[in-house]
C-alpha positions in Angstrom: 5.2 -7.0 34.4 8.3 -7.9 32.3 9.6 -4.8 30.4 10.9 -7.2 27.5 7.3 -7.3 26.1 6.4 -3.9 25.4 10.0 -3.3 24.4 10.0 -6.0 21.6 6.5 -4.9 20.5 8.0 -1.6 20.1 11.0 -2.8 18.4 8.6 -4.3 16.1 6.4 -1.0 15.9 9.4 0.9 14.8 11.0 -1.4 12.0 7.7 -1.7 10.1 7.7 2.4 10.4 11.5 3.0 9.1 10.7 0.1 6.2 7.6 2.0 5.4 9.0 5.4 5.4 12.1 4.0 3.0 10.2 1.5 0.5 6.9 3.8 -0.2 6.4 6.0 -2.8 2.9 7.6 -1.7 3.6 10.3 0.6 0.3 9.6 2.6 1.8 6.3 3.3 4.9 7.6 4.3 3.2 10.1 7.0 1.6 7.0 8.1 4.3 5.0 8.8 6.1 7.8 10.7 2.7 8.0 12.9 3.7 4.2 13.4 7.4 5.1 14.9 6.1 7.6 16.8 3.4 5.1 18.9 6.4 3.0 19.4 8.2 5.1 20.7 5.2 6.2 23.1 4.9 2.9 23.7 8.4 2.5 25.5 7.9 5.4 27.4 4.9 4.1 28.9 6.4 0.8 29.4 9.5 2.3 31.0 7.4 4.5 33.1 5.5 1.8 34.3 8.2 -0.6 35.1 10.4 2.5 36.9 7.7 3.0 38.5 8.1 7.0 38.7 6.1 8.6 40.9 5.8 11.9 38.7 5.0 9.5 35.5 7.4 11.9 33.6 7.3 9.0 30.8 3.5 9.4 30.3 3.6 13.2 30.3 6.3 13.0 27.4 3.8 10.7 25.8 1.1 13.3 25.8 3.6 15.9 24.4 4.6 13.1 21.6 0.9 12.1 20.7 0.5 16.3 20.7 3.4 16.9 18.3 2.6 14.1 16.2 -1.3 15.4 15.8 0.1 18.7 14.6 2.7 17.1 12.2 -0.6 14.8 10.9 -1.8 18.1 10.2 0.1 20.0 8.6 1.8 16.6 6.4 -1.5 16.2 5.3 -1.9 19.8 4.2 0.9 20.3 2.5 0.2 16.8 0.5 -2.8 18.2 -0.7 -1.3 21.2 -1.9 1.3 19.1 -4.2 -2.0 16.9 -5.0 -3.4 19.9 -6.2 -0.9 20.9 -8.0 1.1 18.5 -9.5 -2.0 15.8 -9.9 0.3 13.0 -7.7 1.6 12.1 -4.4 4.3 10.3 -5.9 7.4 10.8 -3.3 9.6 10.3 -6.5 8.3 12.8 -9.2 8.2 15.5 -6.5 12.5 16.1 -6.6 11.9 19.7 -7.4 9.4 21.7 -6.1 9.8 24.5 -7.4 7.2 25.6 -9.9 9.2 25.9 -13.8 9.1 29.5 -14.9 9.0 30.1 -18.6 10.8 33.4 -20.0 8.6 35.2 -21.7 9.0 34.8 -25.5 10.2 38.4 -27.5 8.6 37.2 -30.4 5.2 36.7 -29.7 3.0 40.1 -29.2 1.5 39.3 -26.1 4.7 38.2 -24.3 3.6 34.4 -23.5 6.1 32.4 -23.5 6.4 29.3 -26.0 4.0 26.2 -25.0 
């Protein structure tokens, strides 16, 4: 098997990722297209695994630790995107800059302490 294959599928795999991560706005999309680097990157250790022809298959054990990882980081990215879904009513990469919730000062004036709307 020629290792140039895999390796330029992969190459491929990886560029579509980083464009993704970079151009899209929709943070589901963006967890997405960091799932899509990750395969690539499984996909060269497999390839290099293969064509090294390792007799421990170290490259396929670090696959299953990547394809663990990334399951776990699936998990929690899509927990914490609901939480700012919830919150904020968007996924919008761009209109989440601060996270922190706004605090208004409670206004002396008023008799119940609110502050101004």
């Amino acid at each position: 098997m020629h290792v140039v294959y895999p390796v330029v599928v992969s190459a491929l795999l990886f560029s579509i990722g980083v464009y993704g991560v970079l151009a899209r706005r929709n943070a589901i999309l963006v967890l997405m297209s960091v799932e899509l680097m990750l395969n690539a990157v499984n996909l060269n250790l497999v390839a290099f695994d293969v064509w090294l022809r390792d007799r421990l298959h170290g490259g396929q054990v670090l696959t299953l630790f990547v394809i663990v990882i990334a399951a776990a980081e699936v998990g929690l990215g899509l927990a914490i995107v609901l939480a700012v879904f919830r919150t904020r009513r968007t996924v919008d990469v761009d209109r989440l800059r601060a996270l922190a919730e706004v605090v208004r000062a409670p206004d002396p004036g008023r008799p119940d302490g609110e502050g101004a709307s």
